[in-house]
MIVOLO-543274 format. One record per atom (N, C-alpha, C, O): residue in one letter; z, x, y. Coordinates in pm, whole numbers, plus 50000, padded with zeros to 5 digits. Layout:
<recs>
aZXY...
</recs>
This chain:
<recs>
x856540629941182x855590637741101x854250630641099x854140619041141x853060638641044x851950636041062x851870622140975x851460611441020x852300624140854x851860616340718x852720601640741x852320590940696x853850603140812x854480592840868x853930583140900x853820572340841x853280588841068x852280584041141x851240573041116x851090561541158x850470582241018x849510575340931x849760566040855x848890557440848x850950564440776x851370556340682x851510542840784x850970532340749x852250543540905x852680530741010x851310525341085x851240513941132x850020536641091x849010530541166x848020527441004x846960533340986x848450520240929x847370521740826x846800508840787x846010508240692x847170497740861x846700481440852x845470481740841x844980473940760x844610490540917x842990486440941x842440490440744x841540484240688x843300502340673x842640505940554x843020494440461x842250490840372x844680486240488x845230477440406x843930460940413x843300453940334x844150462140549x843330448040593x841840448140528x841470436640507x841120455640499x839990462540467x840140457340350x839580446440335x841020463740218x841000464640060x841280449640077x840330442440046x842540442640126x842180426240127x841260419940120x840900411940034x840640424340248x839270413340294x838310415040156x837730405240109x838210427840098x837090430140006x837450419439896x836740411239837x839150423039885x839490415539758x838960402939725x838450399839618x839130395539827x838690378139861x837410377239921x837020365539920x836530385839979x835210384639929x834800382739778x834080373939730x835380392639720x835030390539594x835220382239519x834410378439434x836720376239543x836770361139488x835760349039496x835350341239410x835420350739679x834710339239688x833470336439637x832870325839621x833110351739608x831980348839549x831510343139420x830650335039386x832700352839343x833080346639228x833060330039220x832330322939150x834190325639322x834090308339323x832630302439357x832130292039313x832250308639417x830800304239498x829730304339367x829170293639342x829490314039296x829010313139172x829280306339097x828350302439026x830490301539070x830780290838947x830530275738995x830320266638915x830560274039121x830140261539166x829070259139187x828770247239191x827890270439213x826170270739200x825860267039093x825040258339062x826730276039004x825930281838833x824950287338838x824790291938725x823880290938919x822940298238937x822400302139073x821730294539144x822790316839109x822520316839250x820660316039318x819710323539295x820740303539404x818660300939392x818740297039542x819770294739604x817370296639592x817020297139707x815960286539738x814830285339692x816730278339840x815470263839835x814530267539921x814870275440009x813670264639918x812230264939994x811700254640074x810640254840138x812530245440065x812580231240147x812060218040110x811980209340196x811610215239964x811320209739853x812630203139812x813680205739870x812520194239708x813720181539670x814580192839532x815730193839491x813570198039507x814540207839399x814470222539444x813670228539517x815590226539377x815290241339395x814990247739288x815190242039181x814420261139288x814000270939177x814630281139166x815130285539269x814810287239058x815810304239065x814910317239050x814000318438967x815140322539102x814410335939176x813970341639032x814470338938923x812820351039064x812490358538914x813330366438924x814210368739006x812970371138818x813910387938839x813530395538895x812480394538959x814390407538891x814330417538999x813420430238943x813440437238842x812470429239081x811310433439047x811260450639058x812250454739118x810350461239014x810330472039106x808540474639117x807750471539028x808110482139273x806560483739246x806170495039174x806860504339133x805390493739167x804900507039099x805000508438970x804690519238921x805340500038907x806250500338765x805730493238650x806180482238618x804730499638583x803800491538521x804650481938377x804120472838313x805740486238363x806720477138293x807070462638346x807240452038285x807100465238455x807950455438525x806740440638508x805530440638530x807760427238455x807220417538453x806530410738554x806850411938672x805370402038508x804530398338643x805230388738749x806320383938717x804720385938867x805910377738980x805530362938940x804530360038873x806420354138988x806310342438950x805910339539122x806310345139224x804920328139101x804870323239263x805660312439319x805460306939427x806520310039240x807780296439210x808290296739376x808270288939471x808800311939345x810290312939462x809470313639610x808300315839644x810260311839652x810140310939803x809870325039889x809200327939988x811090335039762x810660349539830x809170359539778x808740370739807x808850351439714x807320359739686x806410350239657x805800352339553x805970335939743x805070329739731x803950334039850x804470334239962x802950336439848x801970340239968x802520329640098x802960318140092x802330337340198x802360333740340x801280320840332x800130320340288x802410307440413x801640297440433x801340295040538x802240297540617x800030289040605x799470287740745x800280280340791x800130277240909x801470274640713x802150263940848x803420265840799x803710264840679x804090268240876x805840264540877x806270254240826x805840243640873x807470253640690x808020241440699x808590234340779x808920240840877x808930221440785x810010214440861x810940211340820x810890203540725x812530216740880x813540205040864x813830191240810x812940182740818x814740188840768x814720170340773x815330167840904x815510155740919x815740175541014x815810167641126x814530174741245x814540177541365x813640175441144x812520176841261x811970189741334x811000191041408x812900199041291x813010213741354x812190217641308x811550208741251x811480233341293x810640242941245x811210251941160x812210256241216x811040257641039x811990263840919x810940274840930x809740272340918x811460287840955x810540300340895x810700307740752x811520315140698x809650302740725x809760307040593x810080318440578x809970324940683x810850330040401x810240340540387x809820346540294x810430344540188x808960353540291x807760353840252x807430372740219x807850381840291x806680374340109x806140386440074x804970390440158x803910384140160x805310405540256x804240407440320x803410420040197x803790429140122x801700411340251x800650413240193x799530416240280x799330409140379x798750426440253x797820429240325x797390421040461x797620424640576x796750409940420x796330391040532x797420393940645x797280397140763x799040391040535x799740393840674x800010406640758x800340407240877x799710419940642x799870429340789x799040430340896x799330436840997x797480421340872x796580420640980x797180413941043x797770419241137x797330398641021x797720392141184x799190397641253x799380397841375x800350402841132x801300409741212x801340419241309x802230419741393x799900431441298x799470438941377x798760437441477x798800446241564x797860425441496x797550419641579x797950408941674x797420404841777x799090405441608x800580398841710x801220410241782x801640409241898x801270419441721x801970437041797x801120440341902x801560441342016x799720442341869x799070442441994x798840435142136x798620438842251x799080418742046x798970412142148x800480408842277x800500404142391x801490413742191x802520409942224x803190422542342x803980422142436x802380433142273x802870447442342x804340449942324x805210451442410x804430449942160x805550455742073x805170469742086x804080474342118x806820479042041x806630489942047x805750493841937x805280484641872x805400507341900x804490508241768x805040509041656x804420507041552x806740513041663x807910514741544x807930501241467x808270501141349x807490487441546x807540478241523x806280471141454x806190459341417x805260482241446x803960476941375x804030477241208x805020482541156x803110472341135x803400472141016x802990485140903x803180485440782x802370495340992x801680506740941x803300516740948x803600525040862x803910514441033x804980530341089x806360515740981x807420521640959x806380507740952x807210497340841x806910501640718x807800504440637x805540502740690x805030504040597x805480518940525x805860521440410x805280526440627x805410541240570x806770543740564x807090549940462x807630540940637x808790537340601x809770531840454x810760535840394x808870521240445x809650511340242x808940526940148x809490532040050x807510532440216x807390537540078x808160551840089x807830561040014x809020553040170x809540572440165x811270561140136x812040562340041x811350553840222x813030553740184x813480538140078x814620535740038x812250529340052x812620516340002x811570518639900x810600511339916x811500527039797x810080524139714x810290515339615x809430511539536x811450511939618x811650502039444x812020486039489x812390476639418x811710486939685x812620471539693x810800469639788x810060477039852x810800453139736x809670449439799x809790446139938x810980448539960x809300442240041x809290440140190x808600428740196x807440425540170x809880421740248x809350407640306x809530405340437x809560415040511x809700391940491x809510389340658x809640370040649x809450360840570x810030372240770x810720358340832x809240347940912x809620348141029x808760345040912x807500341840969x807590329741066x808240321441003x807280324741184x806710315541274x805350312441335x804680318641419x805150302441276x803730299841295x803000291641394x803970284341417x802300288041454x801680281141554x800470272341531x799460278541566x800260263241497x799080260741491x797970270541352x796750270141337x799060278341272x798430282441185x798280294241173x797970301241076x798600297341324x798470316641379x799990320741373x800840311841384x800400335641354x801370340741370x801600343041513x800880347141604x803150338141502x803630336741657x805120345341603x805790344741706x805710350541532x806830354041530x806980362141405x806690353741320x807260373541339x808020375941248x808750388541255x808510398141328x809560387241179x810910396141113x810890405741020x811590402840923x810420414641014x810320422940841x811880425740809x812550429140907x812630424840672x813190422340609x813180426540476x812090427540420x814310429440409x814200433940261x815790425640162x816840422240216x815640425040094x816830423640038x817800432139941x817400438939847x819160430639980x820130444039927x821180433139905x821690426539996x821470431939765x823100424739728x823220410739809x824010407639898x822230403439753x822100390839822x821980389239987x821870377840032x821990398240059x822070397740214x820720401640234x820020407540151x820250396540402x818840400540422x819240416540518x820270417140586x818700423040512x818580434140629x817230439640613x816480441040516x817120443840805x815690450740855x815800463740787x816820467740731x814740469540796x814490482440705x814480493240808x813530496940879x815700497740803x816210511140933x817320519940835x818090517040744x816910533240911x818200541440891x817990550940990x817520546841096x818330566440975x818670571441123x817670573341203x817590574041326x816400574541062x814680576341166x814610567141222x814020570141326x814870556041222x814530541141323x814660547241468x815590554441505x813720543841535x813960544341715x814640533541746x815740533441800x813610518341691x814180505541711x813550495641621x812560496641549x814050489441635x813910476241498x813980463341600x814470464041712x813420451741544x813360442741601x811950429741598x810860435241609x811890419941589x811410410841585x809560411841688x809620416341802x808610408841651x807820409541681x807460392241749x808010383641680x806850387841840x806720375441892x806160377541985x805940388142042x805750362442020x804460359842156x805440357442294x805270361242410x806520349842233x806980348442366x808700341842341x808490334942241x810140340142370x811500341442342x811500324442254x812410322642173x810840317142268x810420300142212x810160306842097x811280310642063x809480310242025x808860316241909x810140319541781x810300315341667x811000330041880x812240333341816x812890323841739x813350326841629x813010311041792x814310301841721x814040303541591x814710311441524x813060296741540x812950294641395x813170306441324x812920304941205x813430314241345x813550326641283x815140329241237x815570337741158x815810319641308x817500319741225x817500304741134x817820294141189x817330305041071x816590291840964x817500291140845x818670295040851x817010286740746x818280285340627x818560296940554x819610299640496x817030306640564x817670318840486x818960326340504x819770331540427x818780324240684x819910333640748x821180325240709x821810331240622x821530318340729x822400306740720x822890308840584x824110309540571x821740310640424x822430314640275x822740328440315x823950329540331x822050340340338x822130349940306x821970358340455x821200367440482x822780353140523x822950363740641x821690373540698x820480373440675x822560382540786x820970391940822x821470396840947x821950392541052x820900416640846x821650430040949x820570434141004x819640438340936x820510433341172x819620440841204x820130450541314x820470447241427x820110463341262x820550477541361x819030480741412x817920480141358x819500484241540x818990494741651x818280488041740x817460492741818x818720472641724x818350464841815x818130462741942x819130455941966x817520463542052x817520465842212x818490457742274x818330445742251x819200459942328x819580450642418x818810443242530x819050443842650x817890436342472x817260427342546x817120409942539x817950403542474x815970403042612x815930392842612x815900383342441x816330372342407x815100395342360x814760388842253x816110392342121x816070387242009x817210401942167x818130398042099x818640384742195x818420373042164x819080387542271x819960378442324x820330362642238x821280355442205x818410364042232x817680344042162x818370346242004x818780336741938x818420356541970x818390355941829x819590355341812x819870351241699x820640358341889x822300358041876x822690345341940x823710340641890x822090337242052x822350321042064x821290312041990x821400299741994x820440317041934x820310304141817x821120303241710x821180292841643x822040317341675x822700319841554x824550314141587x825580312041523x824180313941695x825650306941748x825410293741757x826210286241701x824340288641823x824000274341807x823680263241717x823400251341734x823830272341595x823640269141427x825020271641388x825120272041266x826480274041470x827020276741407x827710286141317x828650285541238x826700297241369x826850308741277x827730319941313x827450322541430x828500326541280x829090339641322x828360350141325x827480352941244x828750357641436x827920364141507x828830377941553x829790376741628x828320393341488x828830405241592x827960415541572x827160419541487x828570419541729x827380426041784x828380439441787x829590439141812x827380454141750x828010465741769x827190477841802x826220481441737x827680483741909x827210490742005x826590503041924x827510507241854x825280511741900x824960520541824x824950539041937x825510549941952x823920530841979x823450541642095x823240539742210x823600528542248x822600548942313x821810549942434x820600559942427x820600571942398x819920554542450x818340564842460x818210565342639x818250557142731x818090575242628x817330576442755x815740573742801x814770571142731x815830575242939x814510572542952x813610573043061x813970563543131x812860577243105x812180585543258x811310582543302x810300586743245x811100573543426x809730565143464x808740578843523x809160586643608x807510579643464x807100588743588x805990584743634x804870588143597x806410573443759x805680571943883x805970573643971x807070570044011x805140579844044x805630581744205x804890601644159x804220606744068x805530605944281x805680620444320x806070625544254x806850618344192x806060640844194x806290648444073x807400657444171x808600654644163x807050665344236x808250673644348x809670663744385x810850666944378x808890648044434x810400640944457x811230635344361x812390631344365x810240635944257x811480636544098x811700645044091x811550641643973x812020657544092x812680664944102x813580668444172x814650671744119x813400668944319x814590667244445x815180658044448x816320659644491x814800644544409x816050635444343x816620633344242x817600626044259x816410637144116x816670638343973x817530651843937x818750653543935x816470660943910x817430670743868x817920680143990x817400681844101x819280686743923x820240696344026x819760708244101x818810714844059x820270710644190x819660723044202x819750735644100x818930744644084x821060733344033x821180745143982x820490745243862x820400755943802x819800731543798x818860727543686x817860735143729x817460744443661x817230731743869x815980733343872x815970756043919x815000763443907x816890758643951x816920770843944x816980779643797x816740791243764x817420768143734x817430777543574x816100774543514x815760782143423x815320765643544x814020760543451x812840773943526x812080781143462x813010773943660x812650785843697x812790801043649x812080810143605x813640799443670x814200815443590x813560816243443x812620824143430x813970809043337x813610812343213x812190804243223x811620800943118x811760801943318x809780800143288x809800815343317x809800821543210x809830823243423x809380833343447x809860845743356x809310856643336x811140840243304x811540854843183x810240851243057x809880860142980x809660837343053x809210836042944x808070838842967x807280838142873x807630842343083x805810840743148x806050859543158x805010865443188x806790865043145x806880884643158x806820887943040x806540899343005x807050878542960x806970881042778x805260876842739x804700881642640x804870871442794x803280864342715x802930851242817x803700848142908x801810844842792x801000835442822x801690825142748x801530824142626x802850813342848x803120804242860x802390788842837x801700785842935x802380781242757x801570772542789x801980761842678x802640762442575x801060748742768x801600732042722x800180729542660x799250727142737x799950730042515x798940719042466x799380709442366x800480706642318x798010704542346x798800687742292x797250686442211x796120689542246x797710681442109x796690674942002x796400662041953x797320655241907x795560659041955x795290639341942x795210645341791x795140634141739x795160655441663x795280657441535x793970648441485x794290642441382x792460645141528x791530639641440x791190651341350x790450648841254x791680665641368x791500670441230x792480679941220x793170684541311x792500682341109x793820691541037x795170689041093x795990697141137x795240672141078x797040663841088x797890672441047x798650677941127x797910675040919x798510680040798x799360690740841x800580691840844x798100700940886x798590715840895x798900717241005x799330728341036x798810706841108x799140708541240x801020705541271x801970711441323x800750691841196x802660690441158x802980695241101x804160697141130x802600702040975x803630712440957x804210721841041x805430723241053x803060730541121x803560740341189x804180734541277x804740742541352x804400719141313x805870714141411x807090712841337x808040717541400x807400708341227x807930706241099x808810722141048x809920722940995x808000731741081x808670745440996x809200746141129x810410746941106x809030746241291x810200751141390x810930742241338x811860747941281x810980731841328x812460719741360x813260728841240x814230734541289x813130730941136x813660738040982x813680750341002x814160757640916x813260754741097x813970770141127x815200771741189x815900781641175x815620757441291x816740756641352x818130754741290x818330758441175x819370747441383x820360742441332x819740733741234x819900737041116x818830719441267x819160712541173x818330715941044x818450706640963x817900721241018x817520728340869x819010739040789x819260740740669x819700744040902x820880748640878x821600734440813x821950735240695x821780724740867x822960711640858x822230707140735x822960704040641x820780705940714x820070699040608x819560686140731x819110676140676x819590685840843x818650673440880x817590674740949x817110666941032x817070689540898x815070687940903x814740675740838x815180669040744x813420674740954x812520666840822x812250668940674x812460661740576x811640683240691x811610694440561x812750693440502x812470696540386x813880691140505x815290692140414x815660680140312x816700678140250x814490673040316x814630657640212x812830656640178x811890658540255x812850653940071x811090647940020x810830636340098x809760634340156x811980627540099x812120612840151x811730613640319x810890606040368x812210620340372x811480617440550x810670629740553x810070631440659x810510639340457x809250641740483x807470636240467x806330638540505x808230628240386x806510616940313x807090610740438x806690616940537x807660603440461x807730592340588x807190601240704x806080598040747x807870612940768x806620619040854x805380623540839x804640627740927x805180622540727x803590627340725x803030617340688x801820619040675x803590601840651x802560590740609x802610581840740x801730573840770x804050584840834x803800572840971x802740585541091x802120582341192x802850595841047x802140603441165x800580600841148x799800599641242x800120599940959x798770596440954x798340581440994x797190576840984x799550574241042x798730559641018x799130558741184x798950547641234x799550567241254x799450567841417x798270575841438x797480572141525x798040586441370x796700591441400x795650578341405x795150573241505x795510575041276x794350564841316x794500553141418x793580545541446x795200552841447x795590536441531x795210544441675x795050537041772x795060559441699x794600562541823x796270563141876x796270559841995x797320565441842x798560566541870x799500579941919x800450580041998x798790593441828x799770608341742x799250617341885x798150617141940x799930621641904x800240631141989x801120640541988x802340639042004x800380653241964x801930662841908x800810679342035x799700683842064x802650681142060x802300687442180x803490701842143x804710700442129x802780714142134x803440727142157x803880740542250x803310751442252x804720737542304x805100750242399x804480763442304x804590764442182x803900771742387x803460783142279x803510793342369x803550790942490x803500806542317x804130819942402x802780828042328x802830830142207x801750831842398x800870841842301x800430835242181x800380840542070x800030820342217x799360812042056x800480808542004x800630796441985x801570817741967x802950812541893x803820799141981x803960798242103x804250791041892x805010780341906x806530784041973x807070793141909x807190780042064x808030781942079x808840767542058x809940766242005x807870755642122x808590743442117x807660735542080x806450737842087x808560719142012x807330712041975x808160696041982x809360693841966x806990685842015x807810676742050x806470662441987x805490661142060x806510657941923x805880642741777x805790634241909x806930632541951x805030629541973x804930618542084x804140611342002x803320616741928x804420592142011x803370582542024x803270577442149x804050577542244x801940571842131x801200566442305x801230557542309x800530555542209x801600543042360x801020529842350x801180521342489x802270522042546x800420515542532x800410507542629x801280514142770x802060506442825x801180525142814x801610532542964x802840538942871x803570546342937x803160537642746x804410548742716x804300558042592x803920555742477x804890572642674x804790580642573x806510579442458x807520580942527x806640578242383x807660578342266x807980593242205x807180599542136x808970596842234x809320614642202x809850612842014x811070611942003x809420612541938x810060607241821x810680617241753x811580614241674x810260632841775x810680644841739x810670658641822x809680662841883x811690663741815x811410676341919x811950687841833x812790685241746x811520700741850x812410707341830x812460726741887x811670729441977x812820731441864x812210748141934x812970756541862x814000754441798x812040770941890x812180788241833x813260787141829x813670785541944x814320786941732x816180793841737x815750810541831x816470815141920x814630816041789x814950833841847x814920826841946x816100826941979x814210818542044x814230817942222x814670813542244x814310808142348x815860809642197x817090798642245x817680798642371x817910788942444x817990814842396x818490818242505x817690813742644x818340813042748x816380810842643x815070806142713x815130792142746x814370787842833x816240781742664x815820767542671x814610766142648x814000762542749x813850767642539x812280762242515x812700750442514x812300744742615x813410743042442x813550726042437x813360714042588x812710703942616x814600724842663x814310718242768x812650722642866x811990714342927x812430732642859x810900737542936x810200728042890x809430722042965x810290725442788x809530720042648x809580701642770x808630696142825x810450699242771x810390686942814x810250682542983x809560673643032x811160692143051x810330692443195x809010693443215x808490688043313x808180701543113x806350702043145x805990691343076x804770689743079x806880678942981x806320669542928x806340652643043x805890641243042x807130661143122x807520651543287x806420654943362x805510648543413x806690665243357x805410670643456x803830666143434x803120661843525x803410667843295x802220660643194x802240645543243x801200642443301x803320634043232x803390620543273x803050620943385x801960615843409x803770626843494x803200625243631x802160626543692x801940624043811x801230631943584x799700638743614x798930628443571x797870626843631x799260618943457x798200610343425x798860599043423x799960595543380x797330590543517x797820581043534x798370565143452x798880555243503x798030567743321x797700557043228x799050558443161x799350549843078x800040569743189x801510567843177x802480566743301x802530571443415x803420555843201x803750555543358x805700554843340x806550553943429x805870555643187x807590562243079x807480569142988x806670568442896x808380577243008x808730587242883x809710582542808x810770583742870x809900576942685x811270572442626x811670584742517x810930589742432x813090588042547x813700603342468x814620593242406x815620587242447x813670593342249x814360582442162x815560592342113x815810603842148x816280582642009x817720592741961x818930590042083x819160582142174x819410599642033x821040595742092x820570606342264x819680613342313x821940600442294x822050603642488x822610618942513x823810621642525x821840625942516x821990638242506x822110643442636x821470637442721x823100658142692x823530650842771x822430657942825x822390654742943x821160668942791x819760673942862x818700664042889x817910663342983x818850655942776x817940642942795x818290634742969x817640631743069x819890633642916x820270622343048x819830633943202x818990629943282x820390645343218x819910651243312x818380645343331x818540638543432x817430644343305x815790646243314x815560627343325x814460623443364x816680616143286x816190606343254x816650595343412x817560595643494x815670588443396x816240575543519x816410565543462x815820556643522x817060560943354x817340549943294x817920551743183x818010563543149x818590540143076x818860543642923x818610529842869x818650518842923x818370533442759x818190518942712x819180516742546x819160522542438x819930505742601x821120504642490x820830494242373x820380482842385x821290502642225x820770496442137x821710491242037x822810496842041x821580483241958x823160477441896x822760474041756x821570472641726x823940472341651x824220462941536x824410450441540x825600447541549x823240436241535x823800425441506x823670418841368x822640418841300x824780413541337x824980408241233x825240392141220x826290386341246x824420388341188x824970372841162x825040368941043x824050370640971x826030363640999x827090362940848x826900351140799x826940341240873x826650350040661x825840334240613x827370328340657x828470333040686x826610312440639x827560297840620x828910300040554x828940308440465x829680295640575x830690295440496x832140302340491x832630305840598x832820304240376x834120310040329x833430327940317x833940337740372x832530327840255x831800341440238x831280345840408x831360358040427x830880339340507x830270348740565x831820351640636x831760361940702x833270344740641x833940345040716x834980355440678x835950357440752x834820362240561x835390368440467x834570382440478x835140393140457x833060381440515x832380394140536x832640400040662x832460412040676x833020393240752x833180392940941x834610399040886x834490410640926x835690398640830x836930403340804x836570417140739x837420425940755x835760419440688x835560437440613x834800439940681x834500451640660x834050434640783x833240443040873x834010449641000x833800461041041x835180437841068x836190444241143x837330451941083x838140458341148x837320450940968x838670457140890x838090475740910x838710486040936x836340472140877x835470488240822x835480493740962x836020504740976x834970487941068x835160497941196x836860497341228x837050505141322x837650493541203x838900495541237x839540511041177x840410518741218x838860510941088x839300522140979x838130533641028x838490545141000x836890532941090x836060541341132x836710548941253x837010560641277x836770539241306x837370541341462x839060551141438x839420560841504x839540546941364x840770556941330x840380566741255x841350572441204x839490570741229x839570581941149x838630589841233x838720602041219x837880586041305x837180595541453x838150598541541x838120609241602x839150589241558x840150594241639x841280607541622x841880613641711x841300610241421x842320619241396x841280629341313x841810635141218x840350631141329x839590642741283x838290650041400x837750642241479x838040659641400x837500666741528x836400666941477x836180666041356x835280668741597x833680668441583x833470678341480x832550674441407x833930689041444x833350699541410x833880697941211x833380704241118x834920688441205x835010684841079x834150674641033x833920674140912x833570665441119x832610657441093x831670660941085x831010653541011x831010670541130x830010678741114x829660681340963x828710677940891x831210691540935x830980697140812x831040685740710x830570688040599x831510674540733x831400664840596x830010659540615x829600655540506x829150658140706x827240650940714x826960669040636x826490669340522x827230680940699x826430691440624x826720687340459x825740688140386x827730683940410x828140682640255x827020673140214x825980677440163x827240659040238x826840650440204x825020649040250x824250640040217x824710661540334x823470660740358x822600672440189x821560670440126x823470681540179x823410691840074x823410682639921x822550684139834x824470673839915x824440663439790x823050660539820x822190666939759x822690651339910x821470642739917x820110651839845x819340647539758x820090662939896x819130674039887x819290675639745x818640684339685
</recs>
């Protein structure tokens, strides 16, 4: 029997309520042997944190500059007592979002990673938790940092499903070390949607080389489409024939209906009203049906309309509409930076569905790359879809790493973290896409 079954495969839910149990103990023990949980700053004594603050909140008591987590950014890194480099962390403040943005530039970080598209971010989904950062310094200049927040004593980057990617800003993979320092070591540190690249790699062997436990978990694949070279021989080598016979067909059912056409707006005026009218297709579709428009939460709708205004100015926003007779059929949120365009939102007409606007929508956005020369990738952020992968020559894989403080506690958190995907992983296995569906539509409807 079914219930049988379940009852004999059920270790991963048992192992789980354990591990929590004795987390909780240890902490418990861990507290009574502190007596006060505080955070050294690298000084002979330590100090205990103010309280817990919120912004905006004209109640809320003034900050103390005591602690370590809200003393202004210092021009120099502490040191170790054996000589090493300690990155501090630190409350970001105006001073530092300049040189952080100007380490982004210099470094040729993505723009998700600047402190304006961070920024707009804490204030739609983090408005009551302040934003701090891990810092490495050089000679006085910023060479490295981390943005960071704190949740239940642990550090984590500030992501959820809007994140493209998250990740560490730096001059060069040397920079990185100091950045797994004592904070990480007390209080751990989650960072999702991480690249699989050179600059995780550093950040998962300094965290092993300290000793630290370390897991890594697989999130997504983005795709992704170089367009250099020939526009015809990406196509005769890329897509199918029978692709490229259907993009044909429904251009021309759509070109017997009205005047077809690709424009695109740099938005120096009327941002506002321009995303909206991208904003009401996406919410005319399924996901305004499911609740995961933008429009279907206050919360990522201020986040799209406060990271789209602070890409407008940075010379970044690019929002581009398939239109049939002036009317919108498709619409797709691009940022620009350094030879790449970033697809951050797409969406099209439910009536022209039958048409593929989405995909037209994105073959003429291939076609657009191949024409100018100052691009030279298209990245189709989000999950690996399988229209995306048709159109893409690459993917780029992105992950969960976690490194788990010092101790009985972080070894006890590594046990409910494998206990929690053990129990994830079985329960994707005995329930079907289309029930999972309906439990994100529920819980998207609660949210609302």
């Amino acid at each position: 029997m079914r219930t049988g079954r379940f009852h004999e495969n059920s270790e991963p839910a048992n192992s789980l309520r354990a591990a929590a149990l004795r987390c909780q103990a240890a902490r418990i023990h861990d507290s009574s042997e502190r007596g006060e949980q505080h955070v050294n700053d690298g000084s002979s004594s330590a100090v205990q944190p103010p309280p817990a603050t919120h912004r905006n909140n004209p109640t809320t008591p003034s900050r103390t500059t005591n602690s370590p987590l809200e003393r202004p950014h210092p021009t120099q890194d502490a040191e170790t007592p054996d000589g090493g480099v300690e990155a501090p962390l630190v409350l970001v403040d105006e001073a530092l979002c300049a040189e952080w943005d100007e380490l982004a530039t210099r470094s040729g970080a993505a723009p998700f990673l600047r402190p304006g598209w961070i920024q707009a971010w804490m204030s739609a989904f983090e408005p009551r938790r302040a934003l701090h950062a891990l810092t490495v310094r050089r000679g006085g200049e910023l060479a490295a940092i981390l943005p960071v927040v704190r949740k239940g004593g642990s550090l984590h980057c500030p992501t959820n499903a809007e994140t493209p990617v998250m990740g560490p800003v730096a001059l060069d993979t040397a920079a990185l070390r100091p950045l797994i320092g004592s904070h990480v070591e007390r209080h751990g540190l989650t960072l999702r949607f991480s690249p699989e690249d050179g600059d995780q790699e550093a950040l998962i062997g300094n965290a092993r080389a300290r000793g630290l436990l370390v897991s890594v978990t697989p999130l997504r694949r983005s795709p992704c489409t170089s367009v250099q070279g020939n526009w015809e021989e990406f196509q005769e080598r890329t897509l199918t024939a029978s692709r490229r016979r259907d993009l044909r067909r429904n251009e021309r059912r759509l070109a017997a209906a009205g005047e077809l056409r690709l424009t695109s707006h740099d938005v120096s005026q009327d941002l506002l009203t321009t995303l909206q009218r991208g904003l009401e297709l996406e919410a005319a579709g399924w996901k305004g049906d499911e609740g995961t428009a933008v429009l279907s939460r206050p919360a990522t709708t201020s986040f799209y309309r406060s990271a789209s205004a602070w890409a407008a100015s940075a010379s970044l926003l690019r929002l581009y509409f398939l239109t049939l007779d002036g009317e919108p059929v498709a619409f797709s949120l691009n940022l620009e930076q350094n030879g790449t365009s970033y697809g951050v939102k797409t969406a099209y007409a439910p009536a022209h569905r039958a048409f593929g606007p989405g995909v037209l929508m994105l073959h003429r956005l291939i076609a657009e790359g191949f024409s100018r020369p100052e691009i030279h990738m298209l990245e189709h952020l989000g999950e690996d879809d399988p229209f995306k992968r048709e159109f893409s020559t690459g993917v780029r894989h992105q992950s969960c790493v976690r490194v788990f403080p010092r101790g009985a506690r972080g070894r006890l958190q590594q046990q409910v973290d494998r206990g929690r995907l053990a129990l994830t992983t079985e329960l994707r296995r005995r329930t079907t896409p289309e029930s999972r569906r309906t439990v994100q539509r529920m819980l998207a409807s609660v949210k609302r």
